[in-house]
C-alpha atoms as a printed R data frame, in Angstrom:
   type eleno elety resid chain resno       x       y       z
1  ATOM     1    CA   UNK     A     1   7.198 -11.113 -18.153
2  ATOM     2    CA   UNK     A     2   8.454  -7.928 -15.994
3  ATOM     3    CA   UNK     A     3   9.161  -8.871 -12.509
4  ATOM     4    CA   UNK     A     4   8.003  -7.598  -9.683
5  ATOM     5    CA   UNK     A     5  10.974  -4.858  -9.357
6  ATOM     6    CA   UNK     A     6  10.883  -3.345 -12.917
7  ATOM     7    CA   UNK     A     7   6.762  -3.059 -12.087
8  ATOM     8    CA   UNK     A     8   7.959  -1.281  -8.980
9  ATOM     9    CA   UNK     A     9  10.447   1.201 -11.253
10 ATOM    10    CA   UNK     A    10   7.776   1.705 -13.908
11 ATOM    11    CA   UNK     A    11   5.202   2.518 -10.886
12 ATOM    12    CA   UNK     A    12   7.257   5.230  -8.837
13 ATOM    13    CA   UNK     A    13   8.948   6.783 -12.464
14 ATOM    14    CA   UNK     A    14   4.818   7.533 -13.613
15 ATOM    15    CA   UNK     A    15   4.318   5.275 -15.770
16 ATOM    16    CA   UNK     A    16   2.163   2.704 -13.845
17 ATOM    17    CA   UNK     A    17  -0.256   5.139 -12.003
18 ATOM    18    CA   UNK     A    18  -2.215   4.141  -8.389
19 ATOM    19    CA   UNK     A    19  -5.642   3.525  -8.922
20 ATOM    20    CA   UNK     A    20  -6.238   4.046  -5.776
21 ATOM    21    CA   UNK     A    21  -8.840   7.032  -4.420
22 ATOM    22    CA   UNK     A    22  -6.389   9.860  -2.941
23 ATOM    23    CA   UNK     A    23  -8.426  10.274   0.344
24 ATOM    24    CA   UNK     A    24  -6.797   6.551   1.162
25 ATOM    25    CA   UNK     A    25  -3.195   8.741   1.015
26 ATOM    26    CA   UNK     A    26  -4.647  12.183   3.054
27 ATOM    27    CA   UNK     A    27  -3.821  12.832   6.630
28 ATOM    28    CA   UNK     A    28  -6.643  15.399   7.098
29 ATOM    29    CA   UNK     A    29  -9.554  13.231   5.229
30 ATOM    30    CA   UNK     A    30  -8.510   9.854   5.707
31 ATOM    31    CA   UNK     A    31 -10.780   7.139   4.496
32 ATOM    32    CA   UNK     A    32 -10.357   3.459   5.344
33 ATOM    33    CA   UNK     A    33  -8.703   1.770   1.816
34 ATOM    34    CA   UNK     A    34 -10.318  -1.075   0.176
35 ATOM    35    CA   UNK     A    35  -8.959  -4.595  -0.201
36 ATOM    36    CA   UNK     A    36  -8.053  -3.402  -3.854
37 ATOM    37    CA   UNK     A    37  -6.516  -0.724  -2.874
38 ATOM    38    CA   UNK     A    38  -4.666  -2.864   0.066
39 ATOM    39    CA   UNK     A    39  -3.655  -5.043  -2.767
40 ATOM    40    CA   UNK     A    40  -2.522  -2.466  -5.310
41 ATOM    41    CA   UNK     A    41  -0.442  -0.921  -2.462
42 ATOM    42    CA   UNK     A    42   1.220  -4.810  -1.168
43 ATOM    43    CA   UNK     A    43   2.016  -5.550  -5.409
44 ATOM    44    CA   UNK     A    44   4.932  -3.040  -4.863
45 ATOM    45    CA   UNK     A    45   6.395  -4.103  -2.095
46 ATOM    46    CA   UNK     A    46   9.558  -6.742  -2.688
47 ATOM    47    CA   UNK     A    47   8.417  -8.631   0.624
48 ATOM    48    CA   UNK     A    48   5.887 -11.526   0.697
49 ATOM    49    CA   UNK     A    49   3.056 -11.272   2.872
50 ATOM    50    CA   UNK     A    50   4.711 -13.530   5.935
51 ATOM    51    CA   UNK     A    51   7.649 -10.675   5.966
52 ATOM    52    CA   UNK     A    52   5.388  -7.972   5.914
53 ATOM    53    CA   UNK     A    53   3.493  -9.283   8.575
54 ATOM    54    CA   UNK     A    54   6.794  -9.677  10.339
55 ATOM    55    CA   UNK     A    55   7.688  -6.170   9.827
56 ATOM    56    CA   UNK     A    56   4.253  -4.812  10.941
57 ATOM    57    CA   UNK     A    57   4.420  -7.226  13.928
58 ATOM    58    CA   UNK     A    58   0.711  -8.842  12.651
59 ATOM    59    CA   UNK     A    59  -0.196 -12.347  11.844
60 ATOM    60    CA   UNK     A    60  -0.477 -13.181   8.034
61 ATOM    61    CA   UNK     A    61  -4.314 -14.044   8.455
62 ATOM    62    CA   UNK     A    62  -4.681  -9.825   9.441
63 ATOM    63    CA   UNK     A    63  -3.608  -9.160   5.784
64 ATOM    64    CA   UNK     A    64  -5.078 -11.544   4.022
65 ATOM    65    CA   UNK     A    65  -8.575 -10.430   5.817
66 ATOM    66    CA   UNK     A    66  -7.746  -6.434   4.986
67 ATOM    67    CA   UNK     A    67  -7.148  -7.580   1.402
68 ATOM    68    CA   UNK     A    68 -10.367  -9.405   1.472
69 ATOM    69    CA   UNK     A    69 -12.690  -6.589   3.104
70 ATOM    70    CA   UNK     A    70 -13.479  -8.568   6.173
71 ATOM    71    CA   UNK     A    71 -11.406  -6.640   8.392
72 ATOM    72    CA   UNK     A    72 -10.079  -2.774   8.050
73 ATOM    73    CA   UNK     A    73  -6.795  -1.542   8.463
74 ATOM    74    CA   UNK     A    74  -5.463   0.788  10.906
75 ATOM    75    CA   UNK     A    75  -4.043   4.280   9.468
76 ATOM    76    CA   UNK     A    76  -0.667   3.164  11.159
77 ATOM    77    CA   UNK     A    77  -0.669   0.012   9.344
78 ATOM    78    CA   UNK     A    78  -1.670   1.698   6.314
79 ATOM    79    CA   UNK     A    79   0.994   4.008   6.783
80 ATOM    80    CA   UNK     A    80   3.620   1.540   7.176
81 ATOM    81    CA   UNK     A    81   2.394  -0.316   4.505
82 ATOM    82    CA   UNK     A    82   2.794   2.868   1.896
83 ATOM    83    CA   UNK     A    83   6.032   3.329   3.728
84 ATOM    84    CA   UNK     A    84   7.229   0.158   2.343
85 ATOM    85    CA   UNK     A    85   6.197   0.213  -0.860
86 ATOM    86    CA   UNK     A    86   8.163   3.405  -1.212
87 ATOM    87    CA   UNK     A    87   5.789   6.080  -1.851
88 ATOM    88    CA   UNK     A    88   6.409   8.315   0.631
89 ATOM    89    CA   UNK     A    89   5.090   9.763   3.795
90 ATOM    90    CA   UNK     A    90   1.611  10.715   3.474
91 ATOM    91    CA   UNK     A    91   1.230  12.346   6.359
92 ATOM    92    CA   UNK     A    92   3.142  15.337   4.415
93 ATOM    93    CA   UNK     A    93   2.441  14.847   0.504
94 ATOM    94    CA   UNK     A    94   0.241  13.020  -1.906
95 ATOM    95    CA   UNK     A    95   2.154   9.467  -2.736
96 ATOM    96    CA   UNK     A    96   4.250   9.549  -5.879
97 ATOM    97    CA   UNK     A    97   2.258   8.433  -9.099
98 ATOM    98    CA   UNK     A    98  -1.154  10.048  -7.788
99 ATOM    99    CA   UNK     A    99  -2.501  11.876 -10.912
């Protein structure tokens, strides 16, 4: 079973594209992402959930309820959140592995 790094390398190399709509990953159209989309982009980062939370200065129970549609996430956490899952700024180019 690939780990969660080599899923990682085989995402940001084009070989595991986002399913994710690209308007989730535009500064200029920006559309709220859905609790799939949350959970595509948290699968590639190497953190659990209580670091990330940590990192985004959140309680654990925010993600959980952005990854379950009750509650939507801010473009700055969204932001961060691409941040850490290493596919780049968005504010200035579409993520690596958007078709």
């Amino acid at each position: 079973m690939a780990t969660d790094h080599e899923g990682r390398k085989k995402f940001l190399t084009g070989a595991r594209p986002l399913k994710a709509r690209r308007d989730v990953f535009s500064k200029n159209s920006w559309k709220v992402p859905s609790g799939v989309e949350i959970k595509e982009v948290l699968e590639l980062i190497d953190l659990t959930e209580v670091a990330i939370a940590e990192q985004l200065r959140i309680k654990t129970r925010t993600i959980r309820k952005w990854k379950s549609g009750d509650s939507h996430i801010s473009f700055a956490n969204w932001f961060c959140l691409c941040w850490l899952a290493g596919l780049g700024p968005i504010l200035t180019e579409q993520p690596k592995g958007l078709p």
